[in-house]
Backbone as CSV, one residue per row, in Angstrom:
resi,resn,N_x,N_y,N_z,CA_x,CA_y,CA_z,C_x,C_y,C_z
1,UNK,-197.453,96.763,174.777,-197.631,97.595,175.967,-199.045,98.183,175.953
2,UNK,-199.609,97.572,177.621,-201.308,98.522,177.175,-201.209,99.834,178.129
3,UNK,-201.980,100.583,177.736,-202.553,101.773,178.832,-203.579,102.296,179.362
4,UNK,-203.824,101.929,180.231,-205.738,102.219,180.461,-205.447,103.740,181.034
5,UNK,-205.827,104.630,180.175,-206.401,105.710,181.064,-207.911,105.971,181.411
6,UNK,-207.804,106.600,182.899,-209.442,107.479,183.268,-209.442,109.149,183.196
7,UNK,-210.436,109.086,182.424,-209.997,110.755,181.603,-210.100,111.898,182.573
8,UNK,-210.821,111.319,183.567,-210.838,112.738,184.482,-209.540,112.911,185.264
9,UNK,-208.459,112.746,184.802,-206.924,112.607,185.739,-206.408,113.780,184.504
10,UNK,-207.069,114.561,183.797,-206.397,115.157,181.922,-206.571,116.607,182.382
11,UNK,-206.951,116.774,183.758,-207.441,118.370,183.807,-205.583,119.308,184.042
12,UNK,-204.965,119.849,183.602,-203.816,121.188,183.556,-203.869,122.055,183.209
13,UNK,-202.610,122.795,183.510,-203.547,124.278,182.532,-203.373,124.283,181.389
14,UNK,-204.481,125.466,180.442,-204.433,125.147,179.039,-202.720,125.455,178.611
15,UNK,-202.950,124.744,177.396,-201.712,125.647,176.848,-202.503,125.526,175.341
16,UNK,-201.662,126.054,174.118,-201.754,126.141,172.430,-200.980,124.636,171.754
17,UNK,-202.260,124.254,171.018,-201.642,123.311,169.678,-201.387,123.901,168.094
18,UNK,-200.483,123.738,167.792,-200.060,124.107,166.743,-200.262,122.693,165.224
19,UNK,-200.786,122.937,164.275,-200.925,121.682,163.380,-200.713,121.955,161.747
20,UNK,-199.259,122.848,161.630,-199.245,123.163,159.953,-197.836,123.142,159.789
21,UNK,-197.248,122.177,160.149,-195.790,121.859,160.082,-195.902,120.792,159.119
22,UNK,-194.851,120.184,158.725,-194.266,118.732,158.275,-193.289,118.072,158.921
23,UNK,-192.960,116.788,159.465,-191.737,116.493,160.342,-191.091,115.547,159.623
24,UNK,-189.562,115.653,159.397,-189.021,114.827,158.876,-187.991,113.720,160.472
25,UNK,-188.559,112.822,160.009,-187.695,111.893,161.229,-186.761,111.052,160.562
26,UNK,-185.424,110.994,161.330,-184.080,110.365,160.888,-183.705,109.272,162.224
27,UNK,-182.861,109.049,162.213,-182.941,107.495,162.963,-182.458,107.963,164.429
28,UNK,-181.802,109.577,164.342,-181.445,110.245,165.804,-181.783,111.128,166.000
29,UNK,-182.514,111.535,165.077,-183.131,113.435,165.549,-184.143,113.462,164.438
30,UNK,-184.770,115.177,164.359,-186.302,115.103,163.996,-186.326,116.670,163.607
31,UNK,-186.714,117.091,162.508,-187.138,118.274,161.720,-188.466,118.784,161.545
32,UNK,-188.239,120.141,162.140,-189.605,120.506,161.395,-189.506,121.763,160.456
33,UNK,-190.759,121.588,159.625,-190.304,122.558,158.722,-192.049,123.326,158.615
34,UNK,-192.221,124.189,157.754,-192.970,124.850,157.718,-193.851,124.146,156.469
35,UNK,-195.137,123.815,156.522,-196.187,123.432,155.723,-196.573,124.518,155.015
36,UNK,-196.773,124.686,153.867,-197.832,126.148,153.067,-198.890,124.957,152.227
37,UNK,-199.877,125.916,152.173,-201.251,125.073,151.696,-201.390,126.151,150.481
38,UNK,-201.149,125.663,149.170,-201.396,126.831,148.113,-202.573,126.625,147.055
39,UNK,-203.656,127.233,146.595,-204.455,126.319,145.963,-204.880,125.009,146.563
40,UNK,-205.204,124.704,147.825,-205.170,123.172,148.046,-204.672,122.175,148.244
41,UNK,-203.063,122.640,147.837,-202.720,121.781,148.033,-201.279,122.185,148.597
42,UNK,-200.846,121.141,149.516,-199.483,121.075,150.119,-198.190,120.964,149.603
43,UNK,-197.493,122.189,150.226,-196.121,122.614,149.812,-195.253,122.840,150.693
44,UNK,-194.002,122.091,150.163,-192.479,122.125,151.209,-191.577,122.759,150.502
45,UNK,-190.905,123.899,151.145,-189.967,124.471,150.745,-188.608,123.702,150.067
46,UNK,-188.371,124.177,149.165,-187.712,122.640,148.691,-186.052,122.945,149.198
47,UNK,-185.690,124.110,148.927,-184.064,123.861,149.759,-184.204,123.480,151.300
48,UNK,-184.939,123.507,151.479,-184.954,123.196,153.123,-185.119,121.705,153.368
49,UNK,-186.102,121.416,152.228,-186.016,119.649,152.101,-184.333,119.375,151.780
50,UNK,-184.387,119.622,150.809,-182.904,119.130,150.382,-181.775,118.950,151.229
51,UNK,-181.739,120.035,152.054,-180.692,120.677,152.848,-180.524,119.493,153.982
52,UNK,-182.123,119.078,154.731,-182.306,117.911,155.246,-181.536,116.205,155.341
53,UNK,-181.432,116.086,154.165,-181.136,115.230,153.300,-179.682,115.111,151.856
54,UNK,-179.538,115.791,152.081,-177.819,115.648,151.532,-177.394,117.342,151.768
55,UNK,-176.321,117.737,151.024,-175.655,119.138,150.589,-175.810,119.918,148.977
56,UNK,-176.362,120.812,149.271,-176.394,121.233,148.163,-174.628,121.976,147.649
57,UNK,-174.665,121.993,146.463,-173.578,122.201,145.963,-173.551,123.606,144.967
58,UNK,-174.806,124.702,144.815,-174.600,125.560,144.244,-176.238,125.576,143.821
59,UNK,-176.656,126.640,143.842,-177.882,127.609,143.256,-177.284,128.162,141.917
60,UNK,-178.433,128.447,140.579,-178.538,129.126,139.763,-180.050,129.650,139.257
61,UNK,-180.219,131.269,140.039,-181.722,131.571,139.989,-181.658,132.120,138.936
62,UNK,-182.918,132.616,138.046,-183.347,133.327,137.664,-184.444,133.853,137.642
63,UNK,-185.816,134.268,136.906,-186.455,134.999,137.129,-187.625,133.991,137.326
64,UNK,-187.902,132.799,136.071,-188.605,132.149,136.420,-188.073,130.671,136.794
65,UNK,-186.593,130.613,136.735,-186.201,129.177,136.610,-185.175,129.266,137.923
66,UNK,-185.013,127.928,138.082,-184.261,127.449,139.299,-183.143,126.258,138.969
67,UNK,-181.479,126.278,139.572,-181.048,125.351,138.942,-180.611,124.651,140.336
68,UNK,-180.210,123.220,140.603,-179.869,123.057,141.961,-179.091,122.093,141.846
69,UNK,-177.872,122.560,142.481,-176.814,121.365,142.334,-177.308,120.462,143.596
70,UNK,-177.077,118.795,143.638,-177.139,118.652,144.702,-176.879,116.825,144.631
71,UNK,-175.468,116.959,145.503,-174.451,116.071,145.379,-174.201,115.821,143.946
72,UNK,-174.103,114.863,142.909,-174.032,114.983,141.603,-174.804,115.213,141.241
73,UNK,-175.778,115.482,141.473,-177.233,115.748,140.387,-177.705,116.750,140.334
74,UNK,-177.795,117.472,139.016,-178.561,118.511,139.119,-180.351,118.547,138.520
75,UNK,-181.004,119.342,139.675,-182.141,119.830,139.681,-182.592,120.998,139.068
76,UNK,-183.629,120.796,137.825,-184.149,122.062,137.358,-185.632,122.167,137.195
77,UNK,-185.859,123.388,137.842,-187.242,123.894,138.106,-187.934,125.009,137.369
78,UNK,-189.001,125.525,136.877,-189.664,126.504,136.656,-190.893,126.907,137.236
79,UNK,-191.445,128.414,137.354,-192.019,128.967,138.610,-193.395,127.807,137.503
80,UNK,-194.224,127.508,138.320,-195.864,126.983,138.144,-195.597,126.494,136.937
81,UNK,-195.194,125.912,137.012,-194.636,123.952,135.480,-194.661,122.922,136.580
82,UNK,-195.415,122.180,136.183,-195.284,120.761,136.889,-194.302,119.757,136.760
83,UNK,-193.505,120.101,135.649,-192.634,119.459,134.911,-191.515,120.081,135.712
84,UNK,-190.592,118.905,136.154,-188.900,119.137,136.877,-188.056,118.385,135.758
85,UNK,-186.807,118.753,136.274,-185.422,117.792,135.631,-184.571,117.808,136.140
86,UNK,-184.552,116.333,136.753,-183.548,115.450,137.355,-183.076,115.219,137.407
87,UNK,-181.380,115.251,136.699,-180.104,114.224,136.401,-180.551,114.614,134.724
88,UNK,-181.171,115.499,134.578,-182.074,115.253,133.287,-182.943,114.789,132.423
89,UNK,-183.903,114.022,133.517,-184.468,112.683,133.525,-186.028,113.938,134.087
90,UNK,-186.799,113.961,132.964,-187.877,115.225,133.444,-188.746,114.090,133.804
91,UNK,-189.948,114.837,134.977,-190.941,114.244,135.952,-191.637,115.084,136.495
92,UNK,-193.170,114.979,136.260,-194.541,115.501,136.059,-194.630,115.753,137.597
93,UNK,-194.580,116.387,138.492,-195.377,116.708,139.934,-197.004,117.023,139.669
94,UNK,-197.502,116.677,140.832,-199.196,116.729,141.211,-199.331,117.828,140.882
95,UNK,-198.475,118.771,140.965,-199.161,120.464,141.087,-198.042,121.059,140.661
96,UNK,-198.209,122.595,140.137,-197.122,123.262,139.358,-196.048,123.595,140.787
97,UNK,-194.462,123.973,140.466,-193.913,124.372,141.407,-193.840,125.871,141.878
98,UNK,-193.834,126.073,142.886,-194.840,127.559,143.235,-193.387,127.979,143.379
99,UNK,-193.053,129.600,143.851,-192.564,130.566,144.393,-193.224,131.535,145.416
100,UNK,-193.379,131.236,146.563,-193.874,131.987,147.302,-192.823,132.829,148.640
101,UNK,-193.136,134.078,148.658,-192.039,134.882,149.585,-190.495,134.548,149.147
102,UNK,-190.586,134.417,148.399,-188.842,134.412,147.890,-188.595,132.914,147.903
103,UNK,-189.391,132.041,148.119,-189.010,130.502,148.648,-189.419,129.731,147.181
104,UNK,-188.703,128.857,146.801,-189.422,127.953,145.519,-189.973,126.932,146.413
105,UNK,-191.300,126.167,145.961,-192.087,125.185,146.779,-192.182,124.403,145.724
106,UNK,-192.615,122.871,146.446,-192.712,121.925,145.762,-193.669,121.149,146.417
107,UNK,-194.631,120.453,145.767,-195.858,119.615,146.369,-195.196,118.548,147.407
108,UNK,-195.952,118.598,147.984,-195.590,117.288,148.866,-194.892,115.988,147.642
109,UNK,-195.727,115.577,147.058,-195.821,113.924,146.292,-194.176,114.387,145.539
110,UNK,-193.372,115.464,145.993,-192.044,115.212,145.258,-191.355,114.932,146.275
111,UNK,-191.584,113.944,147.478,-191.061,113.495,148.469,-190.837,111.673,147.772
112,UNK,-192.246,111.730,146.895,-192.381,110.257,146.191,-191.344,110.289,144.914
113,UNK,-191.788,110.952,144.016,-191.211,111.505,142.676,-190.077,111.530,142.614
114,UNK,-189.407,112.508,143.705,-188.308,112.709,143.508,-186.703,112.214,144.285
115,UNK,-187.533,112.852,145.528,-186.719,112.543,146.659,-185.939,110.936,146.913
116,UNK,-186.551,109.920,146.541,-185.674,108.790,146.241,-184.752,108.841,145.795
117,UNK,-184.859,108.959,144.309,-183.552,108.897,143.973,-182.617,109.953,143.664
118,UNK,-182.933,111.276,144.858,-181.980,111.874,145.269,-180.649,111.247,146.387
119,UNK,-181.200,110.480,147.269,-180.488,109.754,148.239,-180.808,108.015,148.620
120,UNK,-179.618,108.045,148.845,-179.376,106.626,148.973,-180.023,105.924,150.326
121,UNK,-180.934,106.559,151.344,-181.534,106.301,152.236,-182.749,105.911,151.890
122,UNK,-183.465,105.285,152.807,-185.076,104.747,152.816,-185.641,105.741,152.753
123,UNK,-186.458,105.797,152.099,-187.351,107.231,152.634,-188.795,106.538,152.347
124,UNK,-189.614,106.922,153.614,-190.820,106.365,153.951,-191.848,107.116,154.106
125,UNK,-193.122,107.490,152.747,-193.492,108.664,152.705,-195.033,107.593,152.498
126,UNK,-196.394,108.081,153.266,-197.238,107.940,152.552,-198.139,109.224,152.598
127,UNK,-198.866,109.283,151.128,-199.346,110.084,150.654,-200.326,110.974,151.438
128,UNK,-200.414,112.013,151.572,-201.459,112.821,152.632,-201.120,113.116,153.834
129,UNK,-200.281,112.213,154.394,-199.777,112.777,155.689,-198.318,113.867,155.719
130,UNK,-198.429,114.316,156.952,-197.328,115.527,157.293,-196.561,114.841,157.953
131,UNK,-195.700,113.944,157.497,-194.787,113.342,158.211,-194.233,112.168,157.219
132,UNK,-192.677,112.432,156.952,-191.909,111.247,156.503,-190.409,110.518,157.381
133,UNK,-190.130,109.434,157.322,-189.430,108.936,157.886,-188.061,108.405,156.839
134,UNK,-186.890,109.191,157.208,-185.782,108.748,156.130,-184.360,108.220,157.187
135,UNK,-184.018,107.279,156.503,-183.397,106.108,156.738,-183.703,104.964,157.635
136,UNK,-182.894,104.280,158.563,-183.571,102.977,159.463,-184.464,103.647,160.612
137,UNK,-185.421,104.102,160.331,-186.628,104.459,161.764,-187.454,103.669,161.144
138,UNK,-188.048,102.995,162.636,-188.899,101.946,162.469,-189.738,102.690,163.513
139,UNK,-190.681,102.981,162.928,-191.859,103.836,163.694,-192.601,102.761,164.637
140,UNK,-193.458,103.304,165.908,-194.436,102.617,166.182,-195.625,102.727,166.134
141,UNK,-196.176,102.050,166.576,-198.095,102.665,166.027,-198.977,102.160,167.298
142,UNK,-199.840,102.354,167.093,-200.772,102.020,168.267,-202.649,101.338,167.913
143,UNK,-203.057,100.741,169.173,-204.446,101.063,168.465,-205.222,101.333,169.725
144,UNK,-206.480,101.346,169.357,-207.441,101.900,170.702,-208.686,101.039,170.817
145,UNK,-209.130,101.103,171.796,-210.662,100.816,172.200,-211.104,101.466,172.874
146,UNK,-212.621,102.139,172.876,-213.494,102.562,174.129,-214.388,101.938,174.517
147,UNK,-214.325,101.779,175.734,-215.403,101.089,176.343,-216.672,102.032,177.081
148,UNK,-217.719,101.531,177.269,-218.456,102.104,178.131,-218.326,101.809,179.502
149,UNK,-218.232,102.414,180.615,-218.408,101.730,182.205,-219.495,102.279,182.989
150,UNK,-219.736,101.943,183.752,-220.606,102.308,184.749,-221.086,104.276,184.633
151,UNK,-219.569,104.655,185.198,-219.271,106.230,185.418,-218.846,106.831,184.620
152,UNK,-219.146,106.045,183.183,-218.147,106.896,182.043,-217.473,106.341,181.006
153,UNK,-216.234,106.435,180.755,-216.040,105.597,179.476,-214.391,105.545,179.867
154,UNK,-214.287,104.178,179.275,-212.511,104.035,179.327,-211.945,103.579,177.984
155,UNK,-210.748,104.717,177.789,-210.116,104.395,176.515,-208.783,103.348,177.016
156,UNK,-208.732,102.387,176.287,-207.481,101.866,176.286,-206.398,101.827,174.593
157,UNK,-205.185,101.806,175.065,-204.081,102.139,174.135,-203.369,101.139,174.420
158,UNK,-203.117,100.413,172.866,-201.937,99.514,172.562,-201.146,100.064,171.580
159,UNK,-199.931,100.027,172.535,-198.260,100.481,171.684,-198.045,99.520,171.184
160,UNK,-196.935,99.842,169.926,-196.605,98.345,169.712,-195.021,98.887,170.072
161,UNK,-194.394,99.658,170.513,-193.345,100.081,171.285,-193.885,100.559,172.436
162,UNK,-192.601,100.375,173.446,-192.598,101.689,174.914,-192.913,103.053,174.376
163,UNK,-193.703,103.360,175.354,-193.842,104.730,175.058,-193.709,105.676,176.552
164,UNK,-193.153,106.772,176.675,-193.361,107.404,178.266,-194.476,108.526,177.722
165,UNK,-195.417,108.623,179.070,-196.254,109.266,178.635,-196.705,110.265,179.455
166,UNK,-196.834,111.691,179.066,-197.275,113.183,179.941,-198.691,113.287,178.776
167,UNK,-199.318,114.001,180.547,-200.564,114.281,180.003,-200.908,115.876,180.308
168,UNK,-202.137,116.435,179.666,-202.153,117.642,180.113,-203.181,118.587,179.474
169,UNK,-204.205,119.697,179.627,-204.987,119.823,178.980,-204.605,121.532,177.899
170,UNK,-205.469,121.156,177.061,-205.077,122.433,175.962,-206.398,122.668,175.153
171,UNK,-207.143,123.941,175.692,-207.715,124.500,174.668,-209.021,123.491,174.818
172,UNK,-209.161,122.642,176.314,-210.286,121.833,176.665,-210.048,120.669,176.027
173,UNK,-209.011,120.974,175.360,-208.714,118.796,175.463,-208.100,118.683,176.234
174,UNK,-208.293,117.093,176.348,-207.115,115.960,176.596,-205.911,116.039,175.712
175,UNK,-205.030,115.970,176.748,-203.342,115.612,175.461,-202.595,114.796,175.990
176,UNK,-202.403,113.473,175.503,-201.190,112.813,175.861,-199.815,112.408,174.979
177,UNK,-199.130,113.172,175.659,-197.865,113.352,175.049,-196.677,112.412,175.131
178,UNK,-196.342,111.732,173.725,-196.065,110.229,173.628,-194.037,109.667,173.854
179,UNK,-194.022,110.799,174.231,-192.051,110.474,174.466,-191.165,110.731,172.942
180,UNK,-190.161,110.391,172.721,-189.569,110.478,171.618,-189.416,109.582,170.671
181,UNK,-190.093,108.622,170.782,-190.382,107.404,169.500,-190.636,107.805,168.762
182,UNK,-190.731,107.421,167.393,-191.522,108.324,166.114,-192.861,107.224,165.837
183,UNK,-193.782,107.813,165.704,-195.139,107.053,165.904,-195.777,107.461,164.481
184,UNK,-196.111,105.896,163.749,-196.636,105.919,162.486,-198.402,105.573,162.683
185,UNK,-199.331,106.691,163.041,-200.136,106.032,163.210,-201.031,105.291,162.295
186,UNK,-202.190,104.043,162.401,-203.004,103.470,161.506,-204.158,104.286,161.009
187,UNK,-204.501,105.255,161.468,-205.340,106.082,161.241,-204.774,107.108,161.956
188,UNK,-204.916,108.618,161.081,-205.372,109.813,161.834,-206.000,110.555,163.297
189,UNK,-207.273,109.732,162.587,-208.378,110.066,164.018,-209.150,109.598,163.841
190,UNK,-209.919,109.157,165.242,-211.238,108.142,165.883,-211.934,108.932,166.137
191,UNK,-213.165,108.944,165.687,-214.306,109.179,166.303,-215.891,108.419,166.729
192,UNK,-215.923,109.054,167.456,-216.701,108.018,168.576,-218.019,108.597,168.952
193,UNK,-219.383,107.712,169.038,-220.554,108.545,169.430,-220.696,108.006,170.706
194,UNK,-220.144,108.805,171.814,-220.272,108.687,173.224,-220.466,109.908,174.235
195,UNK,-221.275,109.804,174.859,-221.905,110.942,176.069,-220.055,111.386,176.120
196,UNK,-218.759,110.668,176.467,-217.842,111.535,177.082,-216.492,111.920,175.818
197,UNK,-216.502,111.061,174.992,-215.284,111.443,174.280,-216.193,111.363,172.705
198,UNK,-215.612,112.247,172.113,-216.039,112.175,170.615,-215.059,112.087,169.617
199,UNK,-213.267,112.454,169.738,-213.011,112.246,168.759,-211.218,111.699,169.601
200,UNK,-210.639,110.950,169.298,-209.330,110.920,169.572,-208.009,111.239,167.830
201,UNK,-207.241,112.100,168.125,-206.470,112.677,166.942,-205.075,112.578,167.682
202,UNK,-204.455,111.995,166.353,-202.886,111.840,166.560,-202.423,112.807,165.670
203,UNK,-201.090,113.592,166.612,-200.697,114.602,166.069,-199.384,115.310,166.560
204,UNK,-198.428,115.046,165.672,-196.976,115.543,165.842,-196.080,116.217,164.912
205,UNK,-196.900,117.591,164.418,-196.750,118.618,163.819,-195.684,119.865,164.184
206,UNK,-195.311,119.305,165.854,-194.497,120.415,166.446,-193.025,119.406,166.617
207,UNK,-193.078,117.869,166.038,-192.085,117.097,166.703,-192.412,116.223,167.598
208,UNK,-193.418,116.529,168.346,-193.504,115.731,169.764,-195.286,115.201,169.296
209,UNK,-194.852,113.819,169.494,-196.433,112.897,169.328,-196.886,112.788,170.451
210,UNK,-197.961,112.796,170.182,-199.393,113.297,171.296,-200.772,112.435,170.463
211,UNK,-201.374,112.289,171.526,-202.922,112.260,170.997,-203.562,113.253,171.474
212,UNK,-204.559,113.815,171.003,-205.483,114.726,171.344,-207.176,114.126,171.191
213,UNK,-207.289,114.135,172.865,-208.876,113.440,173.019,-209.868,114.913,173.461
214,UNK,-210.929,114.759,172.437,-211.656,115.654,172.989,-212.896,115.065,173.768
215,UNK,-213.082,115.966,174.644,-214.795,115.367,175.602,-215.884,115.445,174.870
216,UNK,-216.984,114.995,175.308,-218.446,115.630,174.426,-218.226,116.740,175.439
217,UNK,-219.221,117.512,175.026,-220.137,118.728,175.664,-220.354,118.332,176.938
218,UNK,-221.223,117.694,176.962,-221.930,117.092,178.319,-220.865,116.120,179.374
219,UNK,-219.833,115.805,178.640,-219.634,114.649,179.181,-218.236,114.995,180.530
């Protein structure tokens, strides 16, 4: 499926983008959860992951340790140890496990580490991005070209699914807002040295995929 848009059709009123979530997508519905950035690096509340993704079966806190039932397996944690235990089966995380506001956190990369063989579903995680896909979702993706024309510049978009598409402006971008598919994109974001557009960014931090095109200055 292609889409030629002409960018001067992007003018609405502003509204706010939001971009410090994580979204978990399932094969009928879609989660978001809250991102924390600690030291650098990215953290998901981990009962809230869990909770996502099977039933937990019982908490045992203490001051620095954490115990977590969950379906047969139990999970054990300590506050800033990188070191977990699994079924009893211990495993090194990227970064120590935090406690922040009453919440125990866990790096992203224990979506890789761990989260497998917590559940018997696919889980489709790559590294760095805010977004994983667990069980049969088959994401779509897209790609782009800009052209130069006469009066300006034309972006075109290839889906490799249908997509329905609202447009609308925020904060002086462009936003086109991509329907309810779950969209794996090939890149992040494009950027471009052109009198009218400089950067195009994919981004579905609130749930709902969008691109976000910004103008030049001038353009």
């Amino acid at each position: 499926m292609t889409l030629l848009l002409g960018l001067a059709l992007f003018f609405w009123p502003p509204r706010t983008l939001r971009s410090d979530n994580f979204v978990f997508y399932f094969p009928n519905s879609r989660h978001v959860i809250p991102l924390e950035v600690i030291e650098n690096t990215k953290y998901l509340p981990l009962l809230q992951v869990l909770n996502l993704v099977g039933k937990l079966n019982g908490l045992q806190e203490k001051r620095n340790t954490l115990k977590v039932g969950f379906g047969n397996t139990q999970i054990e944690l300590r506050a800033d140890d990188r070191k977990i235990r699994v079924a009893k089966k211990t495993t090194s995380l990227s970064a120590p496990v935090r406690v922040s506001n009453g919440k125990w956190m866990v790096p992203t990369d224990f979506l890789t580490t761990a989260l497998p063989g917590l559940t018997s579903q696919v889980v489709e995680y790559h590294a760095g991005t805010n977004r994983i896909f667990v069980g049969d979702v088959k994401p779509g993706s897209f790609t782009l070209r800009l052209e130069q024309v006469s009066n300006g510049a034309r972006l075109t978009f290839q889906f490799t699914d249908k997509v329905s598409v609202r447009t609308a402006s925020m904060n002086g971008k462009w936003v086109m807002f991509l329907g309810d598919h779950p969209i794996e994109p090939l890149e992040q974001s494009f950027h471009f040295q052109n009198s009218y557009v400089t950067d195009v960014h994919f981004d579905d931090q609130d749930g709902l995929p969008k691109l976000v095109i910004t103008p030049s200055a001038g353009g």
